[in-house]
VEXDREN-2710 file (C-alpha; in Angstrom, 1 decimal):
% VEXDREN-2710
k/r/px/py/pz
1/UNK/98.3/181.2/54.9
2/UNK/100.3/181.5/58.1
3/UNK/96.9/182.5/59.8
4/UNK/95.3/179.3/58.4
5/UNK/98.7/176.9/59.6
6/UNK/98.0/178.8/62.8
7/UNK/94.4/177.5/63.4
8/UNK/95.4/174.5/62.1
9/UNK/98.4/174.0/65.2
10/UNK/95.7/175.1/67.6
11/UNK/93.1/172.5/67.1
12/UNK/95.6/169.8/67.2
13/UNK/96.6/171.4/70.1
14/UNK/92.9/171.0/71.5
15/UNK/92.6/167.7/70.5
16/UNK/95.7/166.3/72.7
17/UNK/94.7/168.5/75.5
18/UNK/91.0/166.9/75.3
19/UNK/92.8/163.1/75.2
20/UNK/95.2/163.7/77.5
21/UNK/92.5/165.2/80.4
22/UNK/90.2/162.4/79.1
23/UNK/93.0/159.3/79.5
24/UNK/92.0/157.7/82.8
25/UNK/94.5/157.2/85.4
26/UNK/97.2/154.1/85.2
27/UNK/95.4/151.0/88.2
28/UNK/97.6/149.8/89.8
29/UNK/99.0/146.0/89.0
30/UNK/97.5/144.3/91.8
31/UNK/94.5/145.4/93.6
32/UNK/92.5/143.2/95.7
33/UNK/93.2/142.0/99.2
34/UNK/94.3/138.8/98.0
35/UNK/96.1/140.0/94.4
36/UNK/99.6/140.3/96.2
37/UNK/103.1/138.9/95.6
38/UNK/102.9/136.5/98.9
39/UNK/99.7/135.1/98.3
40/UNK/100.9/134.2/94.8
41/UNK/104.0/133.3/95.6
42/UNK/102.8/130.5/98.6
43/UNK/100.3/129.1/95.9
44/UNK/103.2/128.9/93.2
45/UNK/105.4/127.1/95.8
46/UNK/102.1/124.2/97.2
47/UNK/101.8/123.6/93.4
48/UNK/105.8/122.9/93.2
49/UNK/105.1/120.5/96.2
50/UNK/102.4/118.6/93.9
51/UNK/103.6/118.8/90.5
52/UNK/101.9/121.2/89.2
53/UNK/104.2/123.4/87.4
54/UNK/102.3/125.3/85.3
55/UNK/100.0/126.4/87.9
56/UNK/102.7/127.3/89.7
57/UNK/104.6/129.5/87.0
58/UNK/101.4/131.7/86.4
59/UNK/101.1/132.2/90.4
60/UNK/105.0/132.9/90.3
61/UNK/105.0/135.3/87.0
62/UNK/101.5/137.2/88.8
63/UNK/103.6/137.7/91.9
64/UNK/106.4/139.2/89.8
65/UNK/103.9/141.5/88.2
66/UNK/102.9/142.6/91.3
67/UNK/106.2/143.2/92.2
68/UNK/109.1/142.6/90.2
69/UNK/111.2/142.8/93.2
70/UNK/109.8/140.6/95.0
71/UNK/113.1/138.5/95.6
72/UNK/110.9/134.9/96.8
73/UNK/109.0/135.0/93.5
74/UNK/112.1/134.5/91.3
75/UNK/113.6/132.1/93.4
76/UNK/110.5/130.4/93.1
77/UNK/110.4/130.6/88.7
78/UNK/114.5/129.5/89.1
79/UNK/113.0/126.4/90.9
80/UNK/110.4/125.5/88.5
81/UNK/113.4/125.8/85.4
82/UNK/115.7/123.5/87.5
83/UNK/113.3/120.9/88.2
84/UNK/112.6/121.0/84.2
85/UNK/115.9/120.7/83.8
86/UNK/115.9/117.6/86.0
87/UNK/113.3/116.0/84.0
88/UNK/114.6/117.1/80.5
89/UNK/116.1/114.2/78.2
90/UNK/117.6/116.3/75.7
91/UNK/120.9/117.6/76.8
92/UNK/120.7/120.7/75.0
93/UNK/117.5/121.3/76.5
94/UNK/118.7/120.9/80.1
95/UNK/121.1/123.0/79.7
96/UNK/118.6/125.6/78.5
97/UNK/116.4/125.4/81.8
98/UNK/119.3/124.8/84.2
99/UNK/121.0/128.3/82.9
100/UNK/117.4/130.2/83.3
101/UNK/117.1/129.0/86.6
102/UNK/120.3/130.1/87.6
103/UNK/119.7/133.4/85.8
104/UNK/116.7/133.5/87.9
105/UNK/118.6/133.0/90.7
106/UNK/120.8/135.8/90.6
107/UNK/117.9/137.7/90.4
108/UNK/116.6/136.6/93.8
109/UNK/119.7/137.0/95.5
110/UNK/119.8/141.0/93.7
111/UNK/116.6/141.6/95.6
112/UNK/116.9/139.7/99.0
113/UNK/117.6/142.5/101.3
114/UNK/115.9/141.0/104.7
115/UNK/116.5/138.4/106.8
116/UNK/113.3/136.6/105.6
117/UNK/114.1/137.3/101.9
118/UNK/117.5/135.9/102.3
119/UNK/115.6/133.1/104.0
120/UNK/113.5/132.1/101.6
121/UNK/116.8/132.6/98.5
122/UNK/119.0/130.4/100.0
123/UNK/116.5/127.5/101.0
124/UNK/115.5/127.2/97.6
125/UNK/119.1/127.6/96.4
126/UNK/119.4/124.3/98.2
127/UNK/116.4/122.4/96.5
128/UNK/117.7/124.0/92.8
129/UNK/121.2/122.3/93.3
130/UNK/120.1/119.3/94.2
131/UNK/117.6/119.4/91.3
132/UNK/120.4/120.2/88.5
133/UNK/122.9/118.2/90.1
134/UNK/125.8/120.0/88.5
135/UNK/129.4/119.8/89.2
136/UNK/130.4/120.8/93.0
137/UNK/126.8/121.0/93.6
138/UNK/126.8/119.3/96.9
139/UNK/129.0/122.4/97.8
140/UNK/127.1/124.7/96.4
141/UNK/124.1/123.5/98.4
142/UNK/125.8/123.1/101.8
143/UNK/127.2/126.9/101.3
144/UNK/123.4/128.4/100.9
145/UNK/122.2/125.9/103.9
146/UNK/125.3/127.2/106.0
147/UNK/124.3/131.1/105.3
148/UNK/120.4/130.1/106.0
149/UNK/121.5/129.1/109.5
150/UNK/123.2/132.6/110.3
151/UNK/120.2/134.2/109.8
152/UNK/117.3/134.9/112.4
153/UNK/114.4/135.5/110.0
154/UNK/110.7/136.4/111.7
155/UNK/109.2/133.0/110.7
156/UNK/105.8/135.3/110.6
157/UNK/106.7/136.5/107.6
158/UNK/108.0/133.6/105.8
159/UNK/104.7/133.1/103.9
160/UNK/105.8/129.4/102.6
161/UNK/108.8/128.0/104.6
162/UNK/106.7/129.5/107.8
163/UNK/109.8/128.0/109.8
164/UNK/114.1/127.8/110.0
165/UNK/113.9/124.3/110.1
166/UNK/112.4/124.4/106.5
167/UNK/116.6/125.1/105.3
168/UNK/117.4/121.7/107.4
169/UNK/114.7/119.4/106.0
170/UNK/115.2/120.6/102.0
171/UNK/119.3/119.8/103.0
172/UNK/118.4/116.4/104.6
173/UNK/116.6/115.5/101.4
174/UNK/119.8/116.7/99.3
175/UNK/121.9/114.4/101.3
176/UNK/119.4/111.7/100.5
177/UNK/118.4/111.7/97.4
178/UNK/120.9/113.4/95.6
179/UNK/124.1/112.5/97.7
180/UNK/123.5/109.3/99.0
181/UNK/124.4/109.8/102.5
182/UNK/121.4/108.6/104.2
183/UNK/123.2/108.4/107.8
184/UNK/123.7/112.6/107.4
185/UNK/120.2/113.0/105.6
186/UNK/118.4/111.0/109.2
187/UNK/120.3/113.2/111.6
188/UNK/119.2/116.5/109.5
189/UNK/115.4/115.0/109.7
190/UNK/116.0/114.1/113.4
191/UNK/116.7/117.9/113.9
192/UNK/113.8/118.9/112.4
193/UNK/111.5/116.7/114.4
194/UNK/113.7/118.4/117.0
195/UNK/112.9/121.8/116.2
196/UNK/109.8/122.2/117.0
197/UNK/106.9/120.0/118.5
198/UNK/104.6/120.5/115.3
199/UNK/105.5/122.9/112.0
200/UNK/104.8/122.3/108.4
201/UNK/107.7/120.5/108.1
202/UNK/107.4/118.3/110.7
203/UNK/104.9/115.7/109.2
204/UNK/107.3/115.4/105.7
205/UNK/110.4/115.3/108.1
206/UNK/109.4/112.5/110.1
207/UNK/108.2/110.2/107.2
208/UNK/111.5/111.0/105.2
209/UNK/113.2/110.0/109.0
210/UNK/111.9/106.8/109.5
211/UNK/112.7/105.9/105.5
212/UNK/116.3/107.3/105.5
213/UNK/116.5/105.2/109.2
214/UNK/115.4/102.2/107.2
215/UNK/117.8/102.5/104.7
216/UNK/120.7/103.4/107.0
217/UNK/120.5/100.3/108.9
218/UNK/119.8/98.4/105.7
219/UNK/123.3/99.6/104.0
220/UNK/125.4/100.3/107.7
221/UNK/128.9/98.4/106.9
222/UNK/128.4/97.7/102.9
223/UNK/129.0/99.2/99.9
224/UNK/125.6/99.5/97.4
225/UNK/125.7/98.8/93.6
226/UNK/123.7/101.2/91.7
227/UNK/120.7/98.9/92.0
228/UNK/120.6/99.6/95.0
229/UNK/120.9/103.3/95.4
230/UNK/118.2/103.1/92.4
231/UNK/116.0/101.0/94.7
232/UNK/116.6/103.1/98.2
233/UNK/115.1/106.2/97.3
234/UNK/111.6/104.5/95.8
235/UNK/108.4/104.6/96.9
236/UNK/107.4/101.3/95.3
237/UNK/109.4/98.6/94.0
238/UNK/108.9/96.9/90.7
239/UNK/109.1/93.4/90.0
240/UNK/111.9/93.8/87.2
241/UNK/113.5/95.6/90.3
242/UNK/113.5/93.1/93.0
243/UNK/115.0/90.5/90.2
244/UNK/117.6/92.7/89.9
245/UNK/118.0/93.4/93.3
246/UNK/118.0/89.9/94.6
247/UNK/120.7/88.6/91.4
248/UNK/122.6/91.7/91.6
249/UNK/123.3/92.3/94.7
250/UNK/122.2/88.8/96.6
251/UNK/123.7/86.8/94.5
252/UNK/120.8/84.9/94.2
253/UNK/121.9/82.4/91.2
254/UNK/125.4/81.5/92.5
255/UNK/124.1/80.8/95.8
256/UNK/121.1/78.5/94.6
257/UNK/123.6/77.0/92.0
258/UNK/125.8/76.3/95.0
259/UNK/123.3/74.1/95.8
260/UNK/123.0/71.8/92.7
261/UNK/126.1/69.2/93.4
262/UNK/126.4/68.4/89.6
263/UNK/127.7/71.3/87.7
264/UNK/126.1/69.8/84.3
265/UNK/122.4/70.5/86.0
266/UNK/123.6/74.2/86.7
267/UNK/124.8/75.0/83.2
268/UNK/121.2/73.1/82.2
269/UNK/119.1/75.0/84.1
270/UNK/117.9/78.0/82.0
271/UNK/114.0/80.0/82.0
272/UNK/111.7/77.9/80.5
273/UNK/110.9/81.0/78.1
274/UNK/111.4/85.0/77.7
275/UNK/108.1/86.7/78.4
276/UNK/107.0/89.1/75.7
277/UNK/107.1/92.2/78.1
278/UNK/110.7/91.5/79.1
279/UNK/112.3/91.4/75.3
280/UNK/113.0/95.6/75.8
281/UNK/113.5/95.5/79.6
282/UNK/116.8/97.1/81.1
283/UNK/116.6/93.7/83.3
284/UNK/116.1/91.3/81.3
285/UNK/119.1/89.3/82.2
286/UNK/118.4/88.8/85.6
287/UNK/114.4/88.5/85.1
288/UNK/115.2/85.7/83.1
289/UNK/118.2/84.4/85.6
290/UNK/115.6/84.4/88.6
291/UNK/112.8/83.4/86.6
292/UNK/115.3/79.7/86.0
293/UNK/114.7/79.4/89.8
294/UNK/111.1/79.8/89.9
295/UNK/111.2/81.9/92.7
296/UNK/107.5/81.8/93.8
297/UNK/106.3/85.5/94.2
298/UNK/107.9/86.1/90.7
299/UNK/106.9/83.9/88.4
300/UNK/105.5/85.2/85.2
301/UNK/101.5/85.9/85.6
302/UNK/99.0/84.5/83.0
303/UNK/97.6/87.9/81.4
304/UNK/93.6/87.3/79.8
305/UNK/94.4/89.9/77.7
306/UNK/97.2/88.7/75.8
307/UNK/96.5/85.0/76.4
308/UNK/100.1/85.0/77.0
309/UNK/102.7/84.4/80.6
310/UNK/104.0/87.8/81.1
311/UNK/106.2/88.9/84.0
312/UNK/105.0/92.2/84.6
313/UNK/108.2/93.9/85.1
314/UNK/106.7/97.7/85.8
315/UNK/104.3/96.3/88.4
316/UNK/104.6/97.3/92.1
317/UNK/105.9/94.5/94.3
318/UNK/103.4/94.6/97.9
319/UNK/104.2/94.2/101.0
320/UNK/102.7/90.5/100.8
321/UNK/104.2/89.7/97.4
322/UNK/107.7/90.8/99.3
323/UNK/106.7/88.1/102.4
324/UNK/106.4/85.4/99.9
325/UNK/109.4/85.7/97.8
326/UNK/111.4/85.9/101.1
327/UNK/110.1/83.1/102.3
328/UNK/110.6/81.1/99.0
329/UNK/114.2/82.2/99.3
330/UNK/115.1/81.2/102.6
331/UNK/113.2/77.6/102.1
332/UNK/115.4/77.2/98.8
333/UNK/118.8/78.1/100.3
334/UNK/118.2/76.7/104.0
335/UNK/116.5/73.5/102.6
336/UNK/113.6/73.5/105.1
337/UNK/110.7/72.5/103.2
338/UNK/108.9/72.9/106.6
339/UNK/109.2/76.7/106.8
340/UNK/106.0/76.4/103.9
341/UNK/103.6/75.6/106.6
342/UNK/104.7/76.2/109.8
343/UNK/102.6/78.9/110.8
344/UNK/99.6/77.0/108.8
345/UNK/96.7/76.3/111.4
346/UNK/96.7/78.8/113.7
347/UNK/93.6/80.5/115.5
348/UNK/94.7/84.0/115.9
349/UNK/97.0/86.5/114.1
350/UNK/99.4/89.0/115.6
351/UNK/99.1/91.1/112.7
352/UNK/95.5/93.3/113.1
353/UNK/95.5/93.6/109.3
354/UNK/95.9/89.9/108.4
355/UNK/93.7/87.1/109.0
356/UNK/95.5/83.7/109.8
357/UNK/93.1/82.0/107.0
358/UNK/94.6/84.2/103.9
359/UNK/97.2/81.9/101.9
360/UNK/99.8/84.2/102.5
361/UNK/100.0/83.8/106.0
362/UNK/102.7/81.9/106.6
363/UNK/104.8/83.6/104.4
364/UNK/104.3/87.0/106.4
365/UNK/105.1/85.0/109.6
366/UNK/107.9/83.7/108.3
367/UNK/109.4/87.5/107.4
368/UNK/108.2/89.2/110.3
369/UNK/109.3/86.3/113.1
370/UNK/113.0/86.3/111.4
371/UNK/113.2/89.9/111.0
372/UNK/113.2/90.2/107.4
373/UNK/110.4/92.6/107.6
374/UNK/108.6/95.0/110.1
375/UNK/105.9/95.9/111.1
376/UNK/104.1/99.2/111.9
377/UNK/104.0/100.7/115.7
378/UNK/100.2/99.5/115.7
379/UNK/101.2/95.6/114.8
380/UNK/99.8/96.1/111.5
381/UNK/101.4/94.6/108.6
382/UNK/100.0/96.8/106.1
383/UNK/99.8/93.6/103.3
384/UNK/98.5/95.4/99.9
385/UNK/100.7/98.5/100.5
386/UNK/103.9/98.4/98.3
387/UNK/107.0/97.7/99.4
388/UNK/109.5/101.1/99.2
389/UNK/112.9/100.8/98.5
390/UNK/113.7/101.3/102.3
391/UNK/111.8/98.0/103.0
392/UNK/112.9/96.0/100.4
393/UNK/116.8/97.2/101.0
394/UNK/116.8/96.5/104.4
395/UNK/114.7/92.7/103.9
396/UNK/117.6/91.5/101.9
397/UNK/120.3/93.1/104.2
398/UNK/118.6/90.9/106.7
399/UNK/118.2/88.0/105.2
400/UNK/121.9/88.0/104.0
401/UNK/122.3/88.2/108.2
402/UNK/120.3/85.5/108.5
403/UNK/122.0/83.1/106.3
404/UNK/125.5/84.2/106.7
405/UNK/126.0/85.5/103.4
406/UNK/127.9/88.3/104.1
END
């Protein structure tokens, strides 16, 4: 029996020796040229930049399988949690992401042992902050853009931010977007532009220079409401947006009523109806206060597919649209019915991009030769584009100038 036991001990024996010399060796994680942490981790990042962030968490997750210390990677995943966190509703569900991306975080900073590491962890620190926008978070951002100055990274081997002046731009956009202070966020993108001739950063810093420039000179000296602030960082305006704008923060119905000598016509004076696509609107009080005005450029639109007037509150205001109900404005409160075809007749056009035949002519004279509006460095007027926030902040700052408002 013991013999038998014994035979049977040595064949299993056999067996495992057999499977183990058989078991193939363990590949390693990542094996091609282009199957490495960096390469993963600067795709993740360009599909942050448009968007994409599922894209972006499989490049960021291979890159940590690659190398789970690979410091740049998780710094990258905590970004992608914060900016869900940003876009999250549900309160319970923000708080969810924002706590994984600082988890995430801490995991960076654990493995950010070079310069360039350190680098890359505290420049996104600064874009996760200003993402969650949590208490003291201004703080916490300038902290990690301080420390990301101390360093002197090889910009060779920073495979995304490729440049110091990365930390700078990413702050002047927290100080413009999140904090409001659009004089400090143009003086950050100024030292960008001022870092180096061209860089990847450069492009993005000097479109975000001229906007926060705009809007600098457009709120120098005043106070802005929250329509405002809403309005300033946008890269089109709605309709339901300029109303606001122009009753919230232009006053536009006291000073037209200050026009109407009998107080009985004022009180009178109401919208000749609410437009179906207004009834839910956040601004439907002052789309219907303007709309009592008939402030042409935002009247209510006929729609064929309703058969009904409909205001089209979610619909981008352009540059030309702007002209017009500038125009209609300052011919209502001035009382110059002239202003409507002054320009009307001409041969030429200053404007490359606008022909002096289009009906709108007159009105884009009228903004551009009274400074409501501006053009580009070439002269053109760029008339379908939309108006950004920047634009339409600093037209009413200048037509409040104009007609000693202020």
């Amino acid at each position: 029996m013991n013999r038998h036991l014994r035979r049977r001990w040595i064949g299993l024996l056999g067996v495992l020796l057999f499977a183990a010399c058989a078991r193939q060796p363990e590949l390693p994680r990542c094996t091609a040229p282009e199957d490495n942490p960096p390469h993963h981790y600067t795709h993740g990042m360009t599909s942050i930049e448009t968007h994409n962030l599922d894209d972006a968490r499989t490049k960021l997750n291979r890159a940590v399988q690659c190398d789970e210390h690979y410091a740049p990677a998780h710094a990258g995943l905590a970004l992608i949690h914060a900016l869900q966190a940003a876009r999250q509703a549900n309160e319970g569900y923000r708080q969810a992401d924002a706590t994984q991306a600082l988890d995430a975080l801490k995991q960076a900073k654990r493995y950010s042992k070079t310069p360039e590491t350190r680098f890359s962890y505290h420049t996104t620190a600064i874009r996760i902050y200003t993402a969650l926008h949590g208490e003291d978070w201004l703080d916490d951002a300038q902290d990690h853009y301080r420390e990301s100055q101390e360093l002197q990274p090889d910009e060779s081997k920073l495979p995304y931010y490729q440049g110091r002046e990365a930390a700078t731009y990413f702050m002047g956009l927290a100080y413009f977007r999140g904090a409001y202070d659009f004089s400090r966020a143009r003086d950050l993108f100024r030292q960008v532009l001022d870092a180096k001739r061209e860089g990847k950063w450069h492009e993005k810093a000097d479109t975000a220079w001229r906007k926060a420039d705009k809007v600098s000179r457009a709120t120098a000296g005043v106070t802005i409401g929250n329509v405002s602030r809403k309005i300033a960082l946008q890269d089109d305006v709605s309709r339901g947006d300029l109303a606001a704008l122009l009753i919230d923060e232009v006053k536009i119905d006291q000073l037209f009523a200050g026009r109407i000598p009998v107080q009985a016509q004022v009180t009178a004076k109401q919208a000749a109806f609410t437009p179906a696509d207004v009834l839910e609107h956040p601004f439907k009080q002052e789309i219907l206060t303007l709309m009592k005005w008939n402030v042409r450029g935002l009247e209510p639109q006929y729609d064929p597919t309703t058969t009904a007037n409909l205001f089209h509150p979610n619909q981008a205001v352009s540059r030309k649209a702007l002209a017009i109900v500038l125009e209609d404005v300052v011919i209502k409160l001035t009382g110059d019915e002239t202003l409507a075809s002054k320009f009307l007749g001409q041969d030429t056009s200053p404007f490359p991009d606008v022909k002096p035949t289009v009906s709108w002519f007159n009105a884009v004279m009228t903004a551009v030769t009274r400074n409501l509006m501006e053009t580009g460095l070439s002269g053109e007027f760029r008339p379908d584009e939309s108006a950004d926030g920047a634009d339409v902040l600093l037209a009413t700052r200048m037509l409040k100038q104009r007609l000693n408002l202020y």
